[in-house]
N, C-alpha and C positions, 0 to 999 in steps of 0.2 A: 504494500500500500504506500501512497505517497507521501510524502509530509506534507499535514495542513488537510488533508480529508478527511479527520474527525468530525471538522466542525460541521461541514455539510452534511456528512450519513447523522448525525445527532439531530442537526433541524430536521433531513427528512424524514427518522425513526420517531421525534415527537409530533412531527404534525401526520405525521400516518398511524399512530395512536390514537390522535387526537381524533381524526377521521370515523377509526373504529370503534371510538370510542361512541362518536353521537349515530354511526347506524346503529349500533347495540340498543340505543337509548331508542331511537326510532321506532324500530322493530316492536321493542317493549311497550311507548307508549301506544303504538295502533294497534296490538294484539293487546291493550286492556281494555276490557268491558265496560270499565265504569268511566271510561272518557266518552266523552260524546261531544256534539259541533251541533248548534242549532241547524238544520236542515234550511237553504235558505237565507242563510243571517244575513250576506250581501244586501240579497233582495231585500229585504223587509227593512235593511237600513236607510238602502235607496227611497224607499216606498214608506217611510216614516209619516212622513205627510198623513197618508189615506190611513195607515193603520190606528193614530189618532183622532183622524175622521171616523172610523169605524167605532172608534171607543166612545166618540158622544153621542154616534148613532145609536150605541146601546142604551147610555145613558137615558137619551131620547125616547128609546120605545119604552121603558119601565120593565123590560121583561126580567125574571129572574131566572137561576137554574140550580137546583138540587143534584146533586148525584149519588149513587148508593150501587156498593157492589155486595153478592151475597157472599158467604163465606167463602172461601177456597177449599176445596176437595178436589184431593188428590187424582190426578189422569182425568179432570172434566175441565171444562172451559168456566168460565165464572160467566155467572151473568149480572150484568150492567146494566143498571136505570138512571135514566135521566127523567128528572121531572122540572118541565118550565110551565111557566103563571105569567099572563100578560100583565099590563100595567093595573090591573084593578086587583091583581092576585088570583085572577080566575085562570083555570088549567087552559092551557095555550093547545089549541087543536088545530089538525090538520098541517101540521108543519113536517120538513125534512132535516131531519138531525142526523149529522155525522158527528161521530167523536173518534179520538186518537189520545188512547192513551197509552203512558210511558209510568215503567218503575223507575223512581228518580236515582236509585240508584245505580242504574244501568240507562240511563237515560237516550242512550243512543239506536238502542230495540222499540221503536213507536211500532206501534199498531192502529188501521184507524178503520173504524167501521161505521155504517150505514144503519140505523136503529131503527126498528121495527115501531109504528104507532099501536100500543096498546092503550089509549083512552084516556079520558081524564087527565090528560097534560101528560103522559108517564112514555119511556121510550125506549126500547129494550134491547140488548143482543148482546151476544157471547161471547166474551172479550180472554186472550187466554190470559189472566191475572191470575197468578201462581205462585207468587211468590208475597211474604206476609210484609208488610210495611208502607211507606207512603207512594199514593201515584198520584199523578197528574191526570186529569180527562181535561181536554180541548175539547171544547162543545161549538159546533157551528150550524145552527139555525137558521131556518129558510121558509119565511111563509109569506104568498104571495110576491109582494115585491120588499117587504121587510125581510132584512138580515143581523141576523145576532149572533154573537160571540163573546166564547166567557173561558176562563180557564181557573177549575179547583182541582181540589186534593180529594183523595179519599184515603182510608186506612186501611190495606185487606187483612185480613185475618182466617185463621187457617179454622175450617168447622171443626168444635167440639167433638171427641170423639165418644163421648158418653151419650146414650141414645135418651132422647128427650122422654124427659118422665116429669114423674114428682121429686126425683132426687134421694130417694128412700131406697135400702137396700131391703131387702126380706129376711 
């Protein structure tokens, strides 16, 4: 070797560390589950304007939204209720509701589905929520030419495994 070619193979042995060092990191952060990237985020930054417009539009209508999932049991889908009330508090009928929801903890798995009108303002469908802790539902309503939008939480929880009684043994 020549004199004076330490110092080069040395810068380029740390910057070629250094290299494998942030694919390792790369790798890592995109194979974890619990990162996620709004879907979008550009867009909606862009489009800040209208989604503020959207939020007085809410305002506006007086509508509200309930959500409610039922227990989680194992190897079935959960089922998801969404319940909106117009501005008077009366059950809000004949509307199209989709929602998407997300386990906040893994917040980059969304799910978004088209809910069934079951009556009385109430909106249904089978959402796979599986796992026990907080989610998000994205609710997006659509009746006639009114549009609504809302975003809660809910809490799942896993069904009891004690079969419904009085609680009394024999």
């Amino acid at each position: 070797m020549k004199a004076g070619m330490g110092w080069p193979i040395g810068i380029t042995a740390i910057l070629g560390a250094t290299v494998a060092a942030n694919l390792v990191m790369m790798r890592i952060a995109n194979n974890d589950p619990s990162f996620s990237v709004e879907p979008d985020y550009y867009k909606k930054a862009v489009f800040y304007d209208s989604t503020m417009a959207q939020t007085h539009r809410n305002l506006d209508l007086g509508w509200s939204v309930q959500t409610f999932a039922d227990s989680i049991v194992a190897g079935k889908p959960t089922r998801l209720r969404v319940v909106l009330r117009d501005e008077k508090a009366l059950p809000l009928l004949g509307a199209t509701v989709q929602a998407t929801v997300l386990f906040n903890a893994r917040a980059n798995d969304l799910t978004t589905a088209t809910l069934s009108d079951e009556g009385a303002g109430a909106y249904t469908a089978t959402v796979p929520i599986n796992t026990p802790g907080e989610w998000e539902v994205r609710v997006n309503a659509k009746r006639d030419t009114s549009h609504f939008t809302s975003s809660t939480r809910i809490t799942a929880v896993r069904a009891s495994v004690r079969a419904a009684g009085t609680g009394r043994s024999r």
